[in-house]
Backbone as a ProteinNet text record, in pm:
[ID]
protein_1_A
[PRIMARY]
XXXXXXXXXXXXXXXXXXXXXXXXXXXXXXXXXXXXXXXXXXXXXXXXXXXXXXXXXXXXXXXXXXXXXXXXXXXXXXXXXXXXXXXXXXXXXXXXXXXXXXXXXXXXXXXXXXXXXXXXXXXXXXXXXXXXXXXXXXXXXXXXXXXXXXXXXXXXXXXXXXXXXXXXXXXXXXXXXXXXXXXXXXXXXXXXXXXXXXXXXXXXXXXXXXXXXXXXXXXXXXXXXXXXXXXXXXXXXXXXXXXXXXXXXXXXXXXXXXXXXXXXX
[TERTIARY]
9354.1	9463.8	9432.7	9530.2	9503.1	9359.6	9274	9174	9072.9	9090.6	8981.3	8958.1	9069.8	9117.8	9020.1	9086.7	9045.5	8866.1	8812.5	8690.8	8612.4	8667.4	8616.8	8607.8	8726.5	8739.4	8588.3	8613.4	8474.5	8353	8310	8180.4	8139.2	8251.6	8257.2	8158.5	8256.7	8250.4	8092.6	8088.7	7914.9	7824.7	7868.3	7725.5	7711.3	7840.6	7757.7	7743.9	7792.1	7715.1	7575.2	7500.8	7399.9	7269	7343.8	7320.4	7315	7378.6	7429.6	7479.7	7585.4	7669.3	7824.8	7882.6	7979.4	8127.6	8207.3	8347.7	8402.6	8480.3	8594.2	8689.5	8784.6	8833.2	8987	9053.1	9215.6	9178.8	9066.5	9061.1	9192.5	9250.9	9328.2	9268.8	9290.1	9230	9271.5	9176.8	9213.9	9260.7	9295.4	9362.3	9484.5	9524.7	9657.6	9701.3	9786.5	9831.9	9878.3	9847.4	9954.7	10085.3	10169.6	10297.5	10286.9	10360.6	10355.7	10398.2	10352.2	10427.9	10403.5	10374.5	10357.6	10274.7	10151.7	10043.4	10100.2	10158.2	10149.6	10332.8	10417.5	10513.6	10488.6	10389.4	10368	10245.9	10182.6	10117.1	10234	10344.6	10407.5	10470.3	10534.3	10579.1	10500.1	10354.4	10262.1	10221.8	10239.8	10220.2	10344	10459.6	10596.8	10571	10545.2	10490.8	10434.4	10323.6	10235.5	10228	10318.5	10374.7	10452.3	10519.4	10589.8	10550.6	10408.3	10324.4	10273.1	10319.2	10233.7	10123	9997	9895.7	9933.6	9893.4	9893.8	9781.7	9757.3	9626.5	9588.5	9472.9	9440.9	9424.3	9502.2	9502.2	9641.3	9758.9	9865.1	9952.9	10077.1	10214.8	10220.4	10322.5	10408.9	10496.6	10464.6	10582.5	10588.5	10481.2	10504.7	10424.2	10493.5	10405.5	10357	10233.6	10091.2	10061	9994	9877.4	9754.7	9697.3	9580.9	9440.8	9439.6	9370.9	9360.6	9480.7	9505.5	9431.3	9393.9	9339.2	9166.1	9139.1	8999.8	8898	8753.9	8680	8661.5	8651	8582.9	8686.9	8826.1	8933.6	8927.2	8909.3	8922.2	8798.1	8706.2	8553.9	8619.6	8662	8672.1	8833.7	8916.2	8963.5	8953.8	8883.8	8790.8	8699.7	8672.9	8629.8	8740.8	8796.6	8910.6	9020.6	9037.8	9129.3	9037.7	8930.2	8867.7	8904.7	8942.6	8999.5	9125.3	9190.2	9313.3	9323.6	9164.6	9230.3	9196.9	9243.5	9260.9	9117.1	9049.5	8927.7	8818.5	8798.6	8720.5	8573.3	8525.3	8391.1	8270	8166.8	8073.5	8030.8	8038.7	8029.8	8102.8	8183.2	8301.4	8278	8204.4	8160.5	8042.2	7968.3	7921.7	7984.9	8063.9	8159.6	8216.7	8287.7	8367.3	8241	8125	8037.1	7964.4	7975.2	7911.8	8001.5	8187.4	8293.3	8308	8269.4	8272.2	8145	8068.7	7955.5	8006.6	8094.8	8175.3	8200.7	8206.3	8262.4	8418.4	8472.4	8592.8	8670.3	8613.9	8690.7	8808.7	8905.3	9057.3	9048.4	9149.8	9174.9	9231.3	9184.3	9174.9	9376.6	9418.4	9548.2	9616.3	9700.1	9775.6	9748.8	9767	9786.4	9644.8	9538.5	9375.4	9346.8	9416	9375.5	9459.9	9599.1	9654.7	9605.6	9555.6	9458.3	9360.8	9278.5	9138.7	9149.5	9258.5	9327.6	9377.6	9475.7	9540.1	9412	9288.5	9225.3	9134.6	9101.4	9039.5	9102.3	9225	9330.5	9298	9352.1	9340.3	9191.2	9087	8946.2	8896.4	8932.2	8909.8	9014.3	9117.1	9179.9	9122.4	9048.6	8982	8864.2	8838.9	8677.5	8707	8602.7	8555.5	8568.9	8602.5	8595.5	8451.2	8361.3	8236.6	8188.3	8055.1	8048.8	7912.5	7842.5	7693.2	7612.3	7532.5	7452.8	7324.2	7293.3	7153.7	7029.2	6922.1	6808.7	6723.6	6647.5	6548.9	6450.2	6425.9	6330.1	6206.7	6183.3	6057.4	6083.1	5932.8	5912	6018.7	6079.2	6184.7	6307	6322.8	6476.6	6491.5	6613.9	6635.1	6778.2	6746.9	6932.3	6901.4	7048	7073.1	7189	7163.9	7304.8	7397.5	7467.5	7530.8	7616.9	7658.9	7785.1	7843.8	7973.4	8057.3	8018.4	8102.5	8097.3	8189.2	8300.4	8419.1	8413.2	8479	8570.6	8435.3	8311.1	8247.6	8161.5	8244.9	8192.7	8007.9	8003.3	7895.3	7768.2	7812.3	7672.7	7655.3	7764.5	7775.7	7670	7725.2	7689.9	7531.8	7486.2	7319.9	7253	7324.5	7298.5	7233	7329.8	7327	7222.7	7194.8	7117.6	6944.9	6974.2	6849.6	6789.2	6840.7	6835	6875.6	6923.3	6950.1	7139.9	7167.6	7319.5	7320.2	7432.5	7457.9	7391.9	7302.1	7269.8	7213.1	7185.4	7185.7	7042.7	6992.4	6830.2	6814.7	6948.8	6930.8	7062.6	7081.7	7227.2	7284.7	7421.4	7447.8	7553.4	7545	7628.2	7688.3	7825.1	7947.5	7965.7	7932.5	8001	8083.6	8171.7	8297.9	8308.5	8415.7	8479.2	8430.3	8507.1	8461.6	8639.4	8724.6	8819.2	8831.7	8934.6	8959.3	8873.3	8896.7	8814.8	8732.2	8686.5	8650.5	8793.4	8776.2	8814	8873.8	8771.2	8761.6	8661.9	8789	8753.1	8811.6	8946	8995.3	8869.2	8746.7	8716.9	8616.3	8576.6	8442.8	8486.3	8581.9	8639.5	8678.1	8705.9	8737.6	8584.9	8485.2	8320.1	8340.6	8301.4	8239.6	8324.2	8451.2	8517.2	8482.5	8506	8451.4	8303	8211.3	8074.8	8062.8	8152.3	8206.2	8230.6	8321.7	8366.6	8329.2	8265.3	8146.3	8000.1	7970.1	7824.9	7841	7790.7	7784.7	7672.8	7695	7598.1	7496.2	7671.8	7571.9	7644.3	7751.5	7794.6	7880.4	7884.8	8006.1	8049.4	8161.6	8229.5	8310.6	8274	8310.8	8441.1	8512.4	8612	8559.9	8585.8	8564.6	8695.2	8679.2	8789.2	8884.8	8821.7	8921.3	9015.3	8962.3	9035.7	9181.5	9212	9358	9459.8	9570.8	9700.6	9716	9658.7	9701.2	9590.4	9507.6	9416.1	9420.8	9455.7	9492	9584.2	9696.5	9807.2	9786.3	9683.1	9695.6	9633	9631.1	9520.4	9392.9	9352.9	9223.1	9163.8	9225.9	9175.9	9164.7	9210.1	9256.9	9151.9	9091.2	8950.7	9066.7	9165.3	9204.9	9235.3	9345.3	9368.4	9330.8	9324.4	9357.9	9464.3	9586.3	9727	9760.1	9667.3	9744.3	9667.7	9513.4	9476.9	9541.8	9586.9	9659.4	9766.8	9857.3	9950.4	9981.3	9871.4	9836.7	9795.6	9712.3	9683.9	9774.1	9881.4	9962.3	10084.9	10085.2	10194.2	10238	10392.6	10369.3	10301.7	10350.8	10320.5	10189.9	10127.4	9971.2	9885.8	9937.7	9887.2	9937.6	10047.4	10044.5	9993.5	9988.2	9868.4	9744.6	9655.9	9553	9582.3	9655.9	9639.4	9701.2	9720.6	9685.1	9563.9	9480.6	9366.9	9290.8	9296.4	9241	9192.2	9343	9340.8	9298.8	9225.9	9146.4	9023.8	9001.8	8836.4	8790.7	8628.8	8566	8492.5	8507.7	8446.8	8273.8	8265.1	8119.7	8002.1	7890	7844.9	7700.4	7602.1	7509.3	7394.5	7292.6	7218.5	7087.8	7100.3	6985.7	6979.4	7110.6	7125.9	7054.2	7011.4	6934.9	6982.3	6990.8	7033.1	7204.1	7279.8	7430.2	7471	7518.4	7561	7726.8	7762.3	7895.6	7887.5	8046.7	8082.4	8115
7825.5	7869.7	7831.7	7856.1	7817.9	7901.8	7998.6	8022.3	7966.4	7944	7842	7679.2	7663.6	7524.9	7532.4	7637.1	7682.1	7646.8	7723.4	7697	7555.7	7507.3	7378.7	7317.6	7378.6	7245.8	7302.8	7401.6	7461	7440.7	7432.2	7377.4	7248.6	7154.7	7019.2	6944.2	7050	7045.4	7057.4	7157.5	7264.6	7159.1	7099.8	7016.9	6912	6825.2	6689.5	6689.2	6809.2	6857.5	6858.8	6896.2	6976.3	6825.4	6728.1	6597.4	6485.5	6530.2	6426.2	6328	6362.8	6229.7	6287.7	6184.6	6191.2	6148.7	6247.4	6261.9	6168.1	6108.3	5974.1	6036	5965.6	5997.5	6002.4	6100	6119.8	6140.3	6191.6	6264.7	6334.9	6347.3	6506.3	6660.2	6707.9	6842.4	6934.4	7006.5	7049.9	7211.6	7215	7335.5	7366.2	7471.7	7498.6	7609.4	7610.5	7703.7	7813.2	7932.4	8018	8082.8	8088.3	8118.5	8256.2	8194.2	8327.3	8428.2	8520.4	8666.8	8716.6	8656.8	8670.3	8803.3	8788.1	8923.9	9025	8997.1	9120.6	9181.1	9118.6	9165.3	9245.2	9172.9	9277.9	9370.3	9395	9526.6	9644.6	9579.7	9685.4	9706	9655.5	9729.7	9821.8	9773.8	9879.8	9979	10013.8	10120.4	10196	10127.7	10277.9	10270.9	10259.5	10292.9	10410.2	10421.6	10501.8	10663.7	10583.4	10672.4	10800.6	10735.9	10826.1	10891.3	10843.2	10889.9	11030.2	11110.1	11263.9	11232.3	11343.8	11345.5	11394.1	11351.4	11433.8	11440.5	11619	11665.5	11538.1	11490.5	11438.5	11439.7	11365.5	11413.1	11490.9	11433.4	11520.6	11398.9	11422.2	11316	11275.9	11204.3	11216.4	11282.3	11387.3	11463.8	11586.4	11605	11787.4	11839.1	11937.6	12067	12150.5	12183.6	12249.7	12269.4	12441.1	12528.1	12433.1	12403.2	12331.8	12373.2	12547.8	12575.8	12593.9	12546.4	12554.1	12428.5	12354.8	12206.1	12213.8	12107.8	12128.1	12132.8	12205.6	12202.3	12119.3	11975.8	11859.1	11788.5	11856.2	11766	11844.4	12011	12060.5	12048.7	12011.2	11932.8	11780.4	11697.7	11608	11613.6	11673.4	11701.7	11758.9	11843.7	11881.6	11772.1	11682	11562.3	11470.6	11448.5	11354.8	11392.7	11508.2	11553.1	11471.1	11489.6	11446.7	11324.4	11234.5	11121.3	11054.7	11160.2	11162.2	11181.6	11256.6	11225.6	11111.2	11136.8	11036.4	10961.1	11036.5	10954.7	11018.7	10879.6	10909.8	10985.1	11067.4	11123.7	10985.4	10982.2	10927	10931.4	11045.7	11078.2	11016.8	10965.2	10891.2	10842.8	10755.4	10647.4	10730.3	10822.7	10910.2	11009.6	11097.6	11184.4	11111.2	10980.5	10939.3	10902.9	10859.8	10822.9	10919	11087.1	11212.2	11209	11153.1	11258.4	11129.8	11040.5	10915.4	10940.2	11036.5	11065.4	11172.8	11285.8	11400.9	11302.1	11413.1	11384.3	11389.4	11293.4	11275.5	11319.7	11186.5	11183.9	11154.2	11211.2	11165.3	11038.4	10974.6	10853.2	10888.7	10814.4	10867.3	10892.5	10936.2	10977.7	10856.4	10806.5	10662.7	10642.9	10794.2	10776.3	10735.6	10780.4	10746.7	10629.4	10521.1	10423.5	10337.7	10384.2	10312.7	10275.7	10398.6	10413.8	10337	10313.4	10276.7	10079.7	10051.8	9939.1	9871.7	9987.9	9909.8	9872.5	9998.5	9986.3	9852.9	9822.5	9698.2	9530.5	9549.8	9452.4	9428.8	9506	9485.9	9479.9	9535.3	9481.4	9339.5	9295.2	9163.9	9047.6	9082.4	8984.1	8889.9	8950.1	8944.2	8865.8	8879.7	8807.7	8680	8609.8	8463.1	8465.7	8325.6	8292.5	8311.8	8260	8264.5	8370.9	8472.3	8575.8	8583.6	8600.8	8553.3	8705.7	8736.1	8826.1	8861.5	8973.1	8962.2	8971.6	8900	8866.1	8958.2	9063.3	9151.7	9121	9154.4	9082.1	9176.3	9315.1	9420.2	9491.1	9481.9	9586.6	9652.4	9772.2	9870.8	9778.3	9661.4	9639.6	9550.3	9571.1	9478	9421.9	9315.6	9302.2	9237.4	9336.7	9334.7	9253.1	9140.2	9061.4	9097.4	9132.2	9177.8	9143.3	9036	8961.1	9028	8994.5	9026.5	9146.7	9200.1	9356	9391.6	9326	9334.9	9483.3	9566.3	9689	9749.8	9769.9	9830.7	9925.9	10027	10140.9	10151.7	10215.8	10241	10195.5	10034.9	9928.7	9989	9994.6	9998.3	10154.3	10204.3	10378.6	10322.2	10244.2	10247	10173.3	10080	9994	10083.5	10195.9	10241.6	10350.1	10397.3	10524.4	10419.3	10312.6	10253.1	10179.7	10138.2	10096.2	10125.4	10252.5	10296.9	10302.5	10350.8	10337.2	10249.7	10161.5	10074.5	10153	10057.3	10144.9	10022.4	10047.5	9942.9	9867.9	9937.9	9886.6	9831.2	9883.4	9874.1	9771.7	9661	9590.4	9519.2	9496.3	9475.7	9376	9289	9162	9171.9	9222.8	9212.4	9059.8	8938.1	8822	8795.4	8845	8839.4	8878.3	8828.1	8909.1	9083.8	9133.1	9303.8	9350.5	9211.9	9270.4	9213.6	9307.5	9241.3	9256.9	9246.2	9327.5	9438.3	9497.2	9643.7	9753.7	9875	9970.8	10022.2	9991.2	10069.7	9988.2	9890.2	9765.8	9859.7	9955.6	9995.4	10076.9	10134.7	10258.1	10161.9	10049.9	9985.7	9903	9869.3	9814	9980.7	10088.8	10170.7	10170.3	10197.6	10238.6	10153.7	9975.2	9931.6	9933.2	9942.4	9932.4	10024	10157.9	10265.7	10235.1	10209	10170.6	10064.4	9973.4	9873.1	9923	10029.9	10063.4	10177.6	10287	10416.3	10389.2	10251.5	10216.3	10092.9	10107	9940.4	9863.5	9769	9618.4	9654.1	9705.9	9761	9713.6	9650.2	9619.3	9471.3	9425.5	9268.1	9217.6	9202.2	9164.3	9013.5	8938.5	8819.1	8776.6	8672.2	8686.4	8554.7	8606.5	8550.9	8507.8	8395.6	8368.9	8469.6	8597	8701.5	8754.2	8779.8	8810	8723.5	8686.5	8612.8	8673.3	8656.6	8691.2	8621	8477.2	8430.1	8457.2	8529.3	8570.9	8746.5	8841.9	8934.3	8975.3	8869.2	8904.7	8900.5	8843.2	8816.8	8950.1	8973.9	9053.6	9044.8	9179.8	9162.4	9093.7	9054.4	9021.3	8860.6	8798.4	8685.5	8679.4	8780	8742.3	8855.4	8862.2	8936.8	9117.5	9144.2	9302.1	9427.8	9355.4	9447	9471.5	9370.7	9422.9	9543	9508.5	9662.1	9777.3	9768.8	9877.7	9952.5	9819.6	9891.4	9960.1	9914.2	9988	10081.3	10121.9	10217.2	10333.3	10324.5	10454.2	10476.5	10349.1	10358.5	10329.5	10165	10140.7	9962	9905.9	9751.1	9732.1	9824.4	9822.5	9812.4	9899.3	9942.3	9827.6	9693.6	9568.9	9486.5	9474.4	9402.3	9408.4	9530.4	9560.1	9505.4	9495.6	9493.9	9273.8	9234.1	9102.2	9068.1	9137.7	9111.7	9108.9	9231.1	9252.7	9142.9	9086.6	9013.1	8806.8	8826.6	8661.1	8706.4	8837.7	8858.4	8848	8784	8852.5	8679.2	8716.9	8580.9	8519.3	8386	8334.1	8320.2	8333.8	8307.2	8414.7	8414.2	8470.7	8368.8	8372.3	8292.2	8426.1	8468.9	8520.1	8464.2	8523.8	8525.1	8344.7	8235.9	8088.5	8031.4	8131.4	7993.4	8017.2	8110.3	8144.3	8134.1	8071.4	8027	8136.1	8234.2	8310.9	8257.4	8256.7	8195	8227.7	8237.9	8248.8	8171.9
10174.7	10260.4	10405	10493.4	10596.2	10644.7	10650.5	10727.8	10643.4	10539	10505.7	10568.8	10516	10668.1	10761.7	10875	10978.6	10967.6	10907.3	10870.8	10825.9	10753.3	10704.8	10831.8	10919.2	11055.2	11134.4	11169.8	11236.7	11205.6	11055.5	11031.3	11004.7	10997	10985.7	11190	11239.6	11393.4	11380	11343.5	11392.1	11308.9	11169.9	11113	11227.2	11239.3	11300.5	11412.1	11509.4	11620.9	11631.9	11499.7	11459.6	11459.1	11320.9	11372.7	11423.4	11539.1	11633.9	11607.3	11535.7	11515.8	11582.3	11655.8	11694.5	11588.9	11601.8	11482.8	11573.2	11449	11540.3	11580.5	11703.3	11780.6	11724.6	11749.2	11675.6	11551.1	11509.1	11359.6	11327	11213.7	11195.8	11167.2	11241	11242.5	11133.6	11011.9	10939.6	10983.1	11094.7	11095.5	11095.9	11042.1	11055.5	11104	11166.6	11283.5	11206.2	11232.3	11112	11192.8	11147.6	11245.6	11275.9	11418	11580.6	11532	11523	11491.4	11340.8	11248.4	11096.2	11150.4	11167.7	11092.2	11233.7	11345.5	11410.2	11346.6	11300.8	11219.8	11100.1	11016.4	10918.9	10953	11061.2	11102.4	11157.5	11208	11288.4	11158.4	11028.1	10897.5	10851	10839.6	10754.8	10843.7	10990.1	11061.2	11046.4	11053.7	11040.6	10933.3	10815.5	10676.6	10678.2	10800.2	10746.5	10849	10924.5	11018.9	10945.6	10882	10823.2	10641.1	10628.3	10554.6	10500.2	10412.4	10393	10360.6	10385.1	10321.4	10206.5	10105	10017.2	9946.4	9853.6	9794.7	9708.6	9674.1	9559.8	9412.6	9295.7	9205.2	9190.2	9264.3	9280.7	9257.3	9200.6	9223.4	9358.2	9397.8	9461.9	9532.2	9636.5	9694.1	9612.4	9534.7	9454	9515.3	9505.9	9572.8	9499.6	9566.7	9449.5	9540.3	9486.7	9581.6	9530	9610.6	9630.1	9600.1	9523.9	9523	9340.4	9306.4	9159.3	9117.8	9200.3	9182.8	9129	9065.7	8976.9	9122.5	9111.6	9196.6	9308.8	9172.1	9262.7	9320.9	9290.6	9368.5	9517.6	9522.3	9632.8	9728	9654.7	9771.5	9864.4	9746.7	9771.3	9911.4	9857.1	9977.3	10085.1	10100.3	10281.4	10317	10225.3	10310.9	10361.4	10252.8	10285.2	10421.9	10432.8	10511.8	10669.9	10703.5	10811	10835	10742.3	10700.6	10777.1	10825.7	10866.4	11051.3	11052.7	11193.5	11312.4	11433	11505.6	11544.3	11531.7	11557.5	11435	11337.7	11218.9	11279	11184.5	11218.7	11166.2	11251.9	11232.5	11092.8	11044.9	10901.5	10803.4	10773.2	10726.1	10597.8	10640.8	10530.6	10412.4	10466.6	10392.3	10345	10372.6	10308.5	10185.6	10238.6	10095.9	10013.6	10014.3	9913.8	9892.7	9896.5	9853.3	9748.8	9786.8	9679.3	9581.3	9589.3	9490.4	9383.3	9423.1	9340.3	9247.2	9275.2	9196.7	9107.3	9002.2	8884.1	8833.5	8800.3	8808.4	8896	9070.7	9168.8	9174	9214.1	9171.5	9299.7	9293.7	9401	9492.7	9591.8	9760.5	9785.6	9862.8	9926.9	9983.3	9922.5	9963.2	10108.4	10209	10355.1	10432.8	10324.1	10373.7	10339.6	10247.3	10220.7	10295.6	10377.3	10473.4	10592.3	10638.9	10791.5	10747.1	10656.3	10645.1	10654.1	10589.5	10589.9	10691.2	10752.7	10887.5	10989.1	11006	11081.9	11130.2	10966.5	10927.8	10953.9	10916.7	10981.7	11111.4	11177.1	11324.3	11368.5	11319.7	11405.9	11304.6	11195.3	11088.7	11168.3	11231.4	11293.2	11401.4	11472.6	11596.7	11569.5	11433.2	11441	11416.6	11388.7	11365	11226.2	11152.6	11003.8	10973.3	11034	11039.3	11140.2	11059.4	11109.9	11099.6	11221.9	11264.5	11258	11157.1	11107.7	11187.6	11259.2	11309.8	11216.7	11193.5	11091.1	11155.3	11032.6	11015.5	11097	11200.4	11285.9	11282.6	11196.5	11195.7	11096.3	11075	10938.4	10829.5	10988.8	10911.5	10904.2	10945.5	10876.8	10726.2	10712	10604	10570.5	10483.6	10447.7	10351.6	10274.1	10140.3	10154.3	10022.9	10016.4	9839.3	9856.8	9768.8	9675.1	9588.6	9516.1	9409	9424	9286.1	9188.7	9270.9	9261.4	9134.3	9123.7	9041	8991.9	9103.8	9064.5	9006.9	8994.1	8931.8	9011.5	9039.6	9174.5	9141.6	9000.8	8944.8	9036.3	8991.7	8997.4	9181.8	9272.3	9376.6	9481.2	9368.1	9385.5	9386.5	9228.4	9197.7	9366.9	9357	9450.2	9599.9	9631.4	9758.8	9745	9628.5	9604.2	9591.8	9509.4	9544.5	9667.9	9700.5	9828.9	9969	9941.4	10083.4	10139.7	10197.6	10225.8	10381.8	10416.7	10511.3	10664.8	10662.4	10823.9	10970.4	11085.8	11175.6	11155.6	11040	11026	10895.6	10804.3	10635.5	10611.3	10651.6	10663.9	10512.4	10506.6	10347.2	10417.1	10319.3	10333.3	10192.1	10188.6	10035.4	10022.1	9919.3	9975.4	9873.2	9912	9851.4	9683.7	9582.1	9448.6	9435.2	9504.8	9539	9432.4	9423.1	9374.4	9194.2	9119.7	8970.7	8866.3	8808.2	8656.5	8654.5	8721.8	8712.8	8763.2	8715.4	8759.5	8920.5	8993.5	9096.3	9228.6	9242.5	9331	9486.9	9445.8	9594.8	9652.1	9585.4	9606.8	9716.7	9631.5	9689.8	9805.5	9819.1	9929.6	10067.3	10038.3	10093.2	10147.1	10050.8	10112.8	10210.4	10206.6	10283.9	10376.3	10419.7	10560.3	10625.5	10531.2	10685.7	10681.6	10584.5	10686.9	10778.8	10759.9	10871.4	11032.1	11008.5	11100.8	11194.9	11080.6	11186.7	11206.1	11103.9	11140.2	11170.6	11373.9	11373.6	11358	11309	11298	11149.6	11087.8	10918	10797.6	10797.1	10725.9	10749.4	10608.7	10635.1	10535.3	10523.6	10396.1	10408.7	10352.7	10316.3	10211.2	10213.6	10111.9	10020.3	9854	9733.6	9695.7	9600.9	9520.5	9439.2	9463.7	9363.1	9514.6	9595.2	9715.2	9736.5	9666.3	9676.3	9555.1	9651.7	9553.1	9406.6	9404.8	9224.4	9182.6	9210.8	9081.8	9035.6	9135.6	9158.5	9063.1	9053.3	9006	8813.5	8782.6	8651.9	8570.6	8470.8	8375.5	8394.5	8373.3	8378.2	8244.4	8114.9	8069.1	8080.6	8173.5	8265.6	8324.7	8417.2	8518.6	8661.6	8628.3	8713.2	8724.2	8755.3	8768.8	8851.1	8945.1	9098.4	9101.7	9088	9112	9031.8	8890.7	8836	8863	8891.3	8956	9055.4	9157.2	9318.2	9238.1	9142	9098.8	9014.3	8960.7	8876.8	8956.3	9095.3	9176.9	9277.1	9321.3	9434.1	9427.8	9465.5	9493.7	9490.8	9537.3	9548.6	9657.5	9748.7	9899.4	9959.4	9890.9	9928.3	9858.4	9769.1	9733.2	9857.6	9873.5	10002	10111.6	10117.4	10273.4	10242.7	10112.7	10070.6	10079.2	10061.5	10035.3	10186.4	10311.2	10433.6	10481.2	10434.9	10437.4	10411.7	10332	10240.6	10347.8	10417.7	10504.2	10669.7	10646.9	10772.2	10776.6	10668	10586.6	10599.8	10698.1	10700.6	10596.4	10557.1	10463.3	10459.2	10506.2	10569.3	10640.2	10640.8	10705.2	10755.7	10852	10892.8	10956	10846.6	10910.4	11005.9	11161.6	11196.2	11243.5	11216.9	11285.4	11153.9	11047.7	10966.9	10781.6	10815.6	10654.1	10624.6	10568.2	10524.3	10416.6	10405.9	10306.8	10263.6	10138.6	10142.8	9967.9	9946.8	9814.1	9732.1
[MASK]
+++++++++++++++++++++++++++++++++++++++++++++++++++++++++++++++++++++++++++++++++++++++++++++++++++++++++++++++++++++++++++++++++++++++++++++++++++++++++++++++++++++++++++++++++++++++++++++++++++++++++++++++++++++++++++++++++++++++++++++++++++++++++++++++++++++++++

C-alpha cells in the first residue's frame, strides 16, 4: 500500500546513501501521496462516534440496563478497572490494570467505548511517526529487548510471555513485529495491551505492521489464515473494524534497533 511505498522509497534512499552510490537523476519516486484530508476525515467520524458513546458494564448487550452488581465477580473487578479507562487522562497504571483483568477468569471483552479511546488515541500519536521506527539498544546490564512475532489472537502465549519475562518497561522493551491479528481468538485484547503500554510507558513498547494487519486477509476465515473481521464482529461491531483497519496504515513497518539491528516482518 501506499506506506509501504513510502518506505521502500526511504530505505532504498538510506542503503545507497549508506554505500555511496549515487541514485540516478529523475528516478520515479516510489511514493505516493495519500490524499489531503482522508485520515483527518475519518478521525473526526470516529471521534463523534465516540463522542456520543455509552460506557457500558462489561459482559452486557447493548443499551440494557443491569444493576451491575447482579454481574459475575470477575466482571465487576474487571470493571473498576476499566472504568479508569474512560477518563480524560489515562492513569499511569493502565496498561497494567487491563493485564491484571485479562488474567481473571472469564474476562468478558473490554467496553466498545474503551476500545474506541484506546484506538483513536493510537491513530493520532501512530500518524506522526516515521514508517521506520528507530529503537534504543540495551546499552547495560539491566536492560533488555524482547522481540516478539506472530502473536495471532493468542492472548495466552502473550499473558506467558509477559509473566515470563517481565511486562513492557523503559528498561524491559518489546518489539510486536507485526501478525498480532487473525486466527486466534483474542487478537483485539493483545493489540489493546500493547497500545496502552505504548502509550503510559514511554520508550517500552513498538508495534510493527505484518501481512495480517491488512483488510484482504482480515476479511477471510479463519480457517483461510484469517478472522479478525469476525472476531471484531462478534465482540463489537462493522465500525469498530474500520477504526481498527485505520489503525492498522499508521503502523510502521519497520523497526532499526540501536542503527544496527533491522527488525521487519
Amino acid at each position: 500500500d501506499e506506506r509501504a511505498l513510502q518506505v521502500s522509497d526511504t530505505l532504498l534512499s538510506k542503503v545507497a546513501q549508506g554505500m555511496g552510490v549515487a541514485l540516478p537523476e529523475g528516478r520515479a519516486s516510489f511514493v505516493v501521496q495519500e490524499e489531503t484530508g482522508t485520515f483527518e476525515e475519518e478521525m473526526r467520524h470516529f471521534a463523534a462516534v465516540f463522542a456520543n458513546m455509552p460506557l457500558e458494564a462489561p459482559g452486557t448487550p447493548s443499551g440494557l440496563a443491569v444493576d451491575r452488581m447482579s454481574l459475575p465477580a470477575e466482571h465487576i473487578e474487571a470493571w473498576g478497572r476499566w472504568r479508569k479507562l474512560d477518563e480524560k487522562h489515562l492513569p499511569p497504571t493502565a496498561a497494567n490494570d487491563l493485564l491484571e483483568s485479562l488474567l481473571l477468569p472469564e474476562c468478558p471483552a473490554l467496553p466498545k467505548r474503551i476500545v474506541f479511546r484506546i484506538l483513536l488515541d493510537a491513530c493520532a500519536r501512530l500518524h506522526e511517526c516515521e514508517p521506520v521506527v528507530a529503537v534504543p539498544a540495551p546499552l547495560k546490564p539491566t536492560e533488555r529487548q524482547v522481540i516478539v512475532g506472530d502473536t495471532h489472537g493468542q492472548l495466552q502465549d502473550v499473558l506467558h510471555i509477559f509473566l515470563t519475562h517481565g511486562v513492557p518497561s523503559s528498561t524491559n522493551r518489546y518489539i510486536f513485529n507485526g501478525d498480532v491479528a487473525d486466527r486466534g481468538p483474542n487478537a483485539i485484547e493483545i493489540f489493546m495491551l500493547i497500545l496502552l503500554f505504548q502509550q503510559t510507558v514511554p520508550e517500552s513498547t513498538w508495534l510493527t505492521r505484518g501481512n495480517h494487519e491488512a483488510r484482504d486477509i482480515n476479511e477471510r476465515p479463519a480457517a483461510s489464515g484469517g478472522g479478525f473481521r469476525d472476531e471484531v464482529l462478534a465482540k463489537y461491531d462493522e465500525e469498530t473494524f474500520e477504526l481498527f483497519q485505520l489503525l492498522f496504515l499508521q503502523l510502521p513497518v519497520a523497526a532499526v534497533v540501536g542503527t544496527q539491528i533491522f527488525v521487519i516482518h
